[in-house]
N, C-alpha and C positions, 0 to 999 in steps of 0.2 A: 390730622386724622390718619389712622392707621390706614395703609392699600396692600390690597391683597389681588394678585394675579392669578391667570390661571394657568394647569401644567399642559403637559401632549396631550394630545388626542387620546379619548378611548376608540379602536379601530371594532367591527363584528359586535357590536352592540347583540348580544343573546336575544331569540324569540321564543316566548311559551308557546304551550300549545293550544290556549284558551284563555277566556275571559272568568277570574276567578277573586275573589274577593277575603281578606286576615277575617280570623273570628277570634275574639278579643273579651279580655273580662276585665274590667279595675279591681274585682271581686269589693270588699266592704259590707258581704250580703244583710239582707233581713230576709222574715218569714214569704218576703214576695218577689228574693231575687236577690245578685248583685247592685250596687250603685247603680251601675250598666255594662252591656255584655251583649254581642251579637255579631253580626260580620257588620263588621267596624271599615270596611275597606275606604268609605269615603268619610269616614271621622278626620281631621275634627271639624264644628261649625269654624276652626280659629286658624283653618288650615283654608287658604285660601287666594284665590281661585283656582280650583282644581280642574276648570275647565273652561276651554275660552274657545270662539268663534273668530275663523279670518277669513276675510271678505274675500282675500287673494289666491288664496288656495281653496276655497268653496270645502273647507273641512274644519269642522269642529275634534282640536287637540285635548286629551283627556288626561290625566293620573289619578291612581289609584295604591291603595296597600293589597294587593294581592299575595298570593300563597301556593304551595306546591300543589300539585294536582292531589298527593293523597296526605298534604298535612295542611290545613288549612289553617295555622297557627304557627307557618313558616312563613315570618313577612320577606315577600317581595316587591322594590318598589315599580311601578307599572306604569308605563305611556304608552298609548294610540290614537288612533285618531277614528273620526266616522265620516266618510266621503258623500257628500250633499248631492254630487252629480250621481255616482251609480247607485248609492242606498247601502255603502257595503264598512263594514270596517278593515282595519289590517290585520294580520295576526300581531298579538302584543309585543310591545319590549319590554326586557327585563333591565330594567336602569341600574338598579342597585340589588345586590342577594344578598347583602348581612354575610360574606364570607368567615367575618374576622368577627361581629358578635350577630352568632342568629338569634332571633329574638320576635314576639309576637305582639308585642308594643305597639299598638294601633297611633303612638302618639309620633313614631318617626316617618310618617305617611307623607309624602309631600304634596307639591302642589306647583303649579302652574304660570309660565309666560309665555309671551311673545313678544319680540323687540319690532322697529319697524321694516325692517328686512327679512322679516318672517322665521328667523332664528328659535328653534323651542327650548324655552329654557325648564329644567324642573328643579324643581328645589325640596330638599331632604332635608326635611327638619332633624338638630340637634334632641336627643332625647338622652340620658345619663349617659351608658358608657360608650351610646352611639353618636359621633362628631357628627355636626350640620355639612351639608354639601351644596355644592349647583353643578348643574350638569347641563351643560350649552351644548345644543346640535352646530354641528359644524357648516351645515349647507342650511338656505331658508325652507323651511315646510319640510324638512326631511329628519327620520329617526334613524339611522342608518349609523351612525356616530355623533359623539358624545367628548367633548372637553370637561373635564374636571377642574371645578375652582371650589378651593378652602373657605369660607368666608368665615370663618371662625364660629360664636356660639348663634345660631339660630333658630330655638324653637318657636312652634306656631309659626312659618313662614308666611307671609301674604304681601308677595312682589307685583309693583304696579308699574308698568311702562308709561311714561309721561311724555306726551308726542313732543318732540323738539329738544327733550330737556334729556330722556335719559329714563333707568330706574330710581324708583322707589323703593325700599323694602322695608316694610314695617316687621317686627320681631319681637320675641320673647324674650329676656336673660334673666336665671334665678339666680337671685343673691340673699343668702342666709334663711332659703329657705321663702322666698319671697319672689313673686314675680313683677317685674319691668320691663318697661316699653320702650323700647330703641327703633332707633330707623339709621341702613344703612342707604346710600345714594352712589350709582356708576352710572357711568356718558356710554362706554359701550358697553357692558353688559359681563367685560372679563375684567377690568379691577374694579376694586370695590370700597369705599372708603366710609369708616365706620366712626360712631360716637355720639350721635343725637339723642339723647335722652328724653322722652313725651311723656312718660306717666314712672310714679315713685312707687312702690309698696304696693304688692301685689293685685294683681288687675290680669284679667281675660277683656279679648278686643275683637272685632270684626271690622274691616273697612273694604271698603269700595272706588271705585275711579272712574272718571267721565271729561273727556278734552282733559285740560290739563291741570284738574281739581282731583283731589284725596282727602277720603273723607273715613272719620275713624269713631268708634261709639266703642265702650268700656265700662265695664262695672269694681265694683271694688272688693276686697279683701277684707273685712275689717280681722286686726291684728293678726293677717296673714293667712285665715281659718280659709279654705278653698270651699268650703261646706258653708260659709256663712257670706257667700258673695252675692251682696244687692248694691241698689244706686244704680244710675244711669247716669254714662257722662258722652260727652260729643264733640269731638273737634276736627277742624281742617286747614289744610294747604292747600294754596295756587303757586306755592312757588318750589314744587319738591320738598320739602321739610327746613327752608328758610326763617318762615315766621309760620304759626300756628295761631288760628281762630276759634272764637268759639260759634255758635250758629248766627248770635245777631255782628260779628265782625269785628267781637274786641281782641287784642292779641293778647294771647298767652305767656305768659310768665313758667319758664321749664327749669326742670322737669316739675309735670303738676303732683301736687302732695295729697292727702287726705283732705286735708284741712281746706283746701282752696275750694271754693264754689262755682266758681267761674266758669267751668264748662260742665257743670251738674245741668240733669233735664231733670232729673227726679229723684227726690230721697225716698227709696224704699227703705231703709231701716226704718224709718219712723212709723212706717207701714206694717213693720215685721214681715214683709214680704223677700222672698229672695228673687234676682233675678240671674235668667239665661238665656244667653244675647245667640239670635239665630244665622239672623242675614239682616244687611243694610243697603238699602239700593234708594234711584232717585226719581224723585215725580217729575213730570212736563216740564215742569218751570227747574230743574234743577236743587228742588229741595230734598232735603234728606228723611227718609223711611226707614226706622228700625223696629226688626222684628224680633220678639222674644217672649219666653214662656215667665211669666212669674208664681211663685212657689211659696209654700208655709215649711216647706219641710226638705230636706236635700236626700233623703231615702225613698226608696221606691217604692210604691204601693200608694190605694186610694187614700186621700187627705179630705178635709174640712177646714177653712175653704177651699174650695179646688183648685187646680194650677190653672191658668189662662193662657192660650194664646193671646199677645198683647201687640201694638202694632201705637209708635208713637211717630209723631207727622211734626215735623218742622214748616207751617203755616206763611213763615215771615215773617209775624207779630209773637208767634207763641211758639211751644209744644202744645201738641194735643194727643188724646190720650184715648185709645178706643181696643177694646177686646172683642176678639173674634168667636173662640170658641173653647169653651173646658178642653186639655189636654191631659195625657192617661202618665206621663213619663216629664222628670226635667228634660232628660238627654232625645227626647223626639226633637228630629233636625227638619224644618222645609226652607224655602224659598219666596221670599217677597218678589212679587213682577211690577212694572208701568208700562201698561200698555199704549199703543200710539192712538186713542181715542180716549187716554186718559181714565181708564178702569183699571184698578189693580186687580191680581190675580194671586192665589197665594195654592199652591201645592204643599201638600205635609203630608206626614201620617197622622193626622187626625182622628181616626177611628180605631177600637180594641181591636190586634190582631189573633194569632192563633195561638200567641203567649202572653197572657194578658198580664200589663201593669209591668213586661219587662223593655226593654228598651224598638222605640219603633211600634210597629203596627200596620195599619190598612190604610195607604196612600188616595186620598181625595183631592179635588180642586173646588174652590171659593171663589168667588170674586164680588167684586166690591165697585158700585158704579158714582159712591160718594165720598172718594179717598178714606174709604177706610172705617165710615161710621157705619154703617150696614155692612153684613157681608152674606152669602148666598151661596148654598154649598149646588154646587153643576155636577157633578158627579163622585161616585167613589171610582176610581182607577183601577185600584187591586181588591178582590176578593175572596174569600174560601183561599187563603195562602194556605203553604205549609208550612212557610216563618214567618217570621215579622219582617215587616220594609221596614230600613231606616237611613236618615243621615241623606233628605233630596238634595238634591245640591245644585245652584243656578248656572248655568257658563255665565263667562263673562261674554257681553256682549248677544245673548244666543241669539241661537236660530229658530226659526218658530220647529224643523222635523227633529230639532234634537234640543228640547225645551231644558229638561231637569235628568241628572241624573242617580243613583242611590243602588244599594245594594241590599240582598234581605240573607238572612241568618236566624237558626233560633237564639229565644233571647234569653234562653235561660242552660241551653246545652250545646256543648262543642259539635257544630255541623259545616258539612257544605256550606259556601255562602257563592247566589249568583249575584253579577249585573243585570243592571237595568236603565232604560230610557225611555221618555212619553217626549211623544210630540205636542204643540202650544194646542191641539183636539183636544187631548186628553189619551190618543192611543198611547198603550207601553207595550215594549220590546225588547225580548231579553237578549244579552250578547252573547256567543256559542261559546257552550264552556270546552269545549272542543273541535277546534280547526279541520282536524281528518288532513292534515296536510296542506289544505291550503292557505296560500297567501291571503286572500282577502274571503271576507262573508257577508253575506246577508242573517241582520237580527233576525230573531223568530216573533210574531207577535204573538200578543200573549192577550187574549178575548175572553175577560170579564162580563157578566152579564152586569153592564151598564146602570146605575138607577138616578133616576133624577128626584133633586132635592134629598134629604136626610131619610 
C-alpha cells in the first residue's frame, strides 16, 4: 500500500472573529426551490464526525464550513471547541481559506478526530479542483497549530480512531463518474496507508464507531444516477478494515458489487422508494440504528407518497423496520441518540420552517421508549425562525450540555447563516457571530416558546 507522510508544521494557525456558517446551492431548481440550498456549514450527513467529545480535556471539539464575515459563500474551513467547565467557547480557527481555489462548495467541508493523546485532527475533504487534506494539531487538546498531511483523493471524509489499533478512515473516490468506498488505515495518525476497497459503483455511506468496532450503512446508485439512489446496505469491522461483516457475521467478499446481496437490509427499488441515509448510531446491546428519509421523488416540494423519517434496527434475528414521522425535504439532516436507559431520542428538523419545502426547517425532539416502534414528539426547539435549521449533527461520543449541533440559513436566498447548539433538555444556543475581541464567549440562548407534544 501506498504511505503518505506528513510535512512541517503550520505555525499562527488564523483566528475569525465569529461563529459563521457557507450558504450553498447545488442549484437543479423546480417550481419549489433548488435540489437543496441554505447554510450548508454542517453539510454533509457523509461528512463525518464533525464533532466529538473528550473526557480529558472536558471540551467538545467542532468543524465546520464557515465564510467571511460579509460573503457567506466564501468557504472557510472552521475548528473550535465548547469548554464544559466555564460554558464558553474559543474564538474560532480558520484551518483552511481556499487561498489557491475560493470556492463555496459546501461539499469540501470537513470533519473531525481525536487520537488517544488528544491530538485534533481535521480533515478536508477532496471536492474537484480542491485536493483532500488532514491537518494534525501538534500538541494534545490544543488548536494553536496545525501539521499538514496529503492523503491523496478523499471525499466525504469520516475518520474513526480505533483504541489500541490506530485510525480508520473511511472515504469517497469517483471513478468514471461513479462513487466508491475506500478506507485508508494509520498507527499514528501522520502516515497513512491506502487501498481497501469496501463498496463498487456508486454509493453514499454514513458509519459510526464504538470500543474497537466500525460500522458502515450505504445505499446504491443504480447505473450511477445520484437522483436515483435507494437500497439499504450494512457492514462492519473489529479488526480496522481486515475482514468485513455483514450484521448476522458472515464475511464479505470486496469490493461489494451491485449484484451481491449479502450486506443488503432492504431493497427499495422494488419499493420505488428512494433512500437518504442520515446518521447510524448503536443501541445498549451494541446493535446497529440507521436513520434515513425515504423518498418517491429526488426534487423538492410536496410528494404522494410522502417522504418518511425511517429508523431500521438490527434486532439480532432481523432488520426491523419502523417510521417516525412524514418529512417536508430529502436533504433535512438530524441525529439518532441511545440513551443510558435505553430510549432513543431523535433531534431533526421535522417541522415546515419559514421556507417552506426548501432544505431544513423547525428543529424538534422525539423519542421513543420501544426502540423505535412508537415515537413521541417532547418538544419543538426552534420556532417563528427567520431561516430554516438544517444539517443537526451528533458529536461523537456527546455530552448531554452540547447534545447536537446545525446551522440555519434561508433556503431559498443567499443569506447570513448562524450556529447553533441544544443541550440533551432540549435548550438551544447560538454561537456569537461576533467575538468584539475576545478570546473566548459565552453562547447566547436562544428561548422559544416551548410546546409539548405536536
Amino acid at each position: 500500500m501506498a504511505m503518505l507522510s506528513a510535512s512541517p508544521a503550520l505555525a499562527d494557525v488564523p483566528t475569525d472573529t465569529g461563529y459563521r456558517g457557507v450558504w450553498y446551492s447545488i442549484g437543479q431548481a423546480n417550481d419549489f426551490g433548488p435540489k437543496y440550498s441554505g447554510g450548508l456549514g454542517t453539510y454533509t450527513a457523509k461528512h463525518c464526525p464533525m464533532a466529538i467529545y473528550s473526557e480529558a480535556a472536558d471540551k467538545t471539539f467542532f468543524v465546520w464550513g464557515g465564510s467571511e464575515a460579509d460573503n457567506p459563500r466564501r468557504l472557510r474551513l472552521m475548528v473550535a471547541y465548547y469548554d464544559h467547565e466555564t460554558g464558553e467557547v474559543c474564538r474560532p480557527r480558520i484551518v483552511r481559506d481556499f487561498a489557491q481555489h475560493p470556492t463555496s462548495d459546501a461539499h469540501a467541508n470537513p470533519s473531525i478526530a481525536l487520537d488517544a493523546a488528544g491530538h485534533v485532527y481535521v480533515f478536508a475533504a477532496t471536492r474537484h479542483r480542491v485536493p483532500g487534506r488532514i491537518f494534525r494539531g501538534t500538541r494534545p487538546h490544543s488548536l494553536d497549530e496545525f501539521e499538514e498531511i496529503d492523503p491523496g483523493y478523499i471525499a466525504y471524509p469520516q475518520p474513526w480512531h480505533v483504541p489500541d489499533r490506530g485510525f480508520l478512515l473511511l472515504h469517497t473516490v469517483y471513478q468514471q463518474n461513479k462513487r466508491n468506498l475506500y478506507w485508508m488505515t494509520s498507527d499514528d495518525g501522520k502516515t497513512w496507508a491506502t487501498g481497501g476497497h469496501l463498496v463498487a459503483h456508486g454509493h453514499y455511506q454514513i458509519s459510526t464507531a464504538a470500543g474497537g468496532v466500525v460500522m458502515t450503512a450505504w445505499n446504491d446508485h443504480p447505473r450511477g444516477n445520484v437522483n436515483a439512489r435507494t437500497n439499504l446496505h450494512f457492514a462492519m469491522t473489529k479488526d480496522r478494515g481486515q475482514s468485513w461483516t455483514n450484521s448476522e457475521g458472515k464475511v464479505l467478499d470486496l469490493p461489494i458489487r451491485g449484484g451481491d446481496q449479502t450486506a443488503q437490509v432492504r431493497r427499495y427499488l422494488d419499493e420505488d422508494r428512494l433512500v437518504y441515509l442520515k446518521d447510524i448510531n448503536l443501541d445498549e446491546a451494541g446493535r446497529p440504528i440507521i436513520l434515513y428519509i425515504t423518498s418517491a421523488d429526488s426534487a423538492a416540494g410536496p410528494q404522494d407518497p410522502p417522504r418518511q423519517w425511517t429508523v431500521a434496527h438490527w434486532t439480532g434475528q432481523a432488520w426491523r423496520f419502523n417510521e417516525i414521522a412524514p418529512a417536508h425535504h430529502n436533504y433535512d439532516v438530524g441525529s439518532i441518540y441511545c440513551e443510558s436507559d435505553g430510549s432513543w431520542r431523535l433531534i431533526a428538523p421535522t417541522h415546515q420552517g419559514p421556507q417552506p419545502w426548501a432544505t431544513g426547517g423547525e428543529v424538534a425532539m422525539w423519542t421513543s421508549e420501544d426502540q423505535g416502534r412508537n415515537w413521541r414528539l417532547v418538544r419543538q426547539l426552534t420556532r417563528g425562525s427567520e431561516y430554516n435549521h438544517g444539517y443537526v449533527r451528533r458529536p461523537h461520543n456527546a455530552h448531554e450540555d452540547f447534545y447536537a449541533f446545525w446551522c440555519d440559513g434561508d433556503g431559498l436566498n443567499v443569506s447570513p447563516s448562524r450556529l447553533y447548539f441544544c443541550d440533551r433538555a432540549g435548550n438551544v444556543f447560538r454561537l456569537p457571530e461576533d467575538m468584539k475581541g475576545q478570546n473566548h464567549a459565552k453562547p447566547e440562548p436562544v428561548q422559544p416558546k416551548l410546546s409539548e407534544g405536536r
